[in-house]
Structures are given as C-alpha cells and as structure tokens.
N, C-alpha and C positions, 0 to 999 in steps of 0.2 A: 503494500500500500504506500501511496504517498503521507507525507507529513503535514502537508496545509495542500487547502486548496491552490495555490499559486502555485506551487510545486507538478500537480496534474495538469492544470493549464500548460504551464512551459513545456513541459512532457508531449501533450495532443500536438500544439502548435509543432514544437519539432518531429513530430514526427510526421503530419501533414505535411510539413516540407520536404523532409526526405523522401515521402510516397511521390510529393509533385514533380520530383528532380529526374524520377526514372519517366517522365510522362515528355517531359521538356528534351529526352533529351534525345529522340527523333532513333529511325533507321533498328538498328540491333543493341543489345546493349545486355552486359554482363552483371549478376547481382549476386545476391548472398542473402536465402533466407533462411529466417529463425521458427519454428510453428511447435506449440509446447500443447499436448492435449492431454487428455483424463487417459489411462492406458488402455483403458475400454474403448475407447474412440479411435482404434489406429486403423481399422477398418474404413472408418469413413476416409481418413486422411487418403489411406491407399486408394479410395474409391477414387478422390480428386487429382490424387497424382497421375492414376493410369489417363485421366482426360491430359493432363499438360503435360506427354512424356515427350512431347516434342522439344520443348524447354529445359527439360532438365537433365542437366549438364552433370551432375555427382549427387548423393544422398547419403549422409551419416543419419542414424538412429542410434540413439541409446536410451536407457532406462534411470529416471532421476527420482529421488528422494518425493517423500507424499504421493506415489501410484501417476506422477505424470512422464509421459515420452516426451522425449524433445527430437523436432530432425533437422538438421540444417543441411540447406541443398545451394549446390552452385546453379543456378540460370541463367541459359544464355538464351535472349530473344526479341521480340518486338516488346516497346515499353505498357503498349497498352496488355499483349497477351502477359504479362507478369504481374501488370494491376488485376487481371480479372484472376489468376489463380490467387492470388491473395484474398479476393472480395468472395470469392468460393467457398476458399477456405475458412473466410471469416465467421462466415454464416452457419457453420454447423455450431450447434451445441456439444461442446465439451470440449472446444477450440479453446484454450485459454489467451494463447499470446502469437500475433501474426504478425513479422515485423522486415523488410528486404533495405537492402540499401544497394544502390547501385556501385560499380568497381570502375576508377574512371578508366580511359584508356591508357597504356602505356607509351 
C-alpha cells in the first residue's frame, strides 16, 4: 500500500506516462513486462498469452511468497499490440499488478 494519498497519485501519474511512452513511440518497439497474479489464476494468464505469442519475445515465471506468481516477459512489437495485452491482462480478476516499460533503442 501507499502511505498518503499523494504518494498513489504520483505513483498513477507515473505510471500513465510510462504506458503513454510505449504508445508515442510509433513503428516496433521493445518492453519489459511485470504481471503478478493469485496462483490460481495462471491459467487465465496463459489463456492471454497464447493470444499475444506473436509479441512475446522470452517469459520467466516463478513462485512468490502469499500464493502469488509473478512473470516477467520480454516484448517485442507494435506499441499499441503491447497496450492491448496489458489492458487484457488487466481485466481478469486475480491480476494483481500489470506494469511494461518500454527499452529505448541502442
């Protein structure tokens, strides 16, 4: 949890930016996401992943403390096909945390 409201706030706002950054930034483009769910729910995850297997470039899973998985995936793709796997994933119940940030180029 946050500590004060102003805390959550700056939290949404930055993260709103970083989602608008992979949207801005046209063509192809490389991310890094985080998606933490109930361990019950890995099912759904894999339901949505097999939709963006076009995207997704690597996948770690592991097993975290309090019955949640967490998986972090490398994607490589269109900015907007990377918002919608996120806003998929958002939408199940037992999704606790959906979060990418884009990799600039080298």
């Amino acid at each position: 949890g946050y500590t004060s409201r102003s805390e959550a706030i700056r939290h949404a706002i930055r993260s709103f930016i970083a989602d608008m950054g992979v949207e801005e930034a046209g063509g192809f483009t490389t991310a890094v996401m985080v998606v933490v769910y109930a361990r019950g729910k890995a099912r759904v995850s894999l339901k949505v992943q097999h939709e963006f297997m076009d995207i997704i470039h690597t996948l770690i899973h592991a097993h975290m403390d309090g019955g949640a998985c967490v998986d972090v995936l490398v994607l490589r793709g269109s900015p907007g096909r990377i918002r919608e796997f996120a806003s998929k994933l958002r939408a199940h119940k037992g999704v606790r945390y959906v979060r990418f940030m884009t990799i600039p180029p080298a």
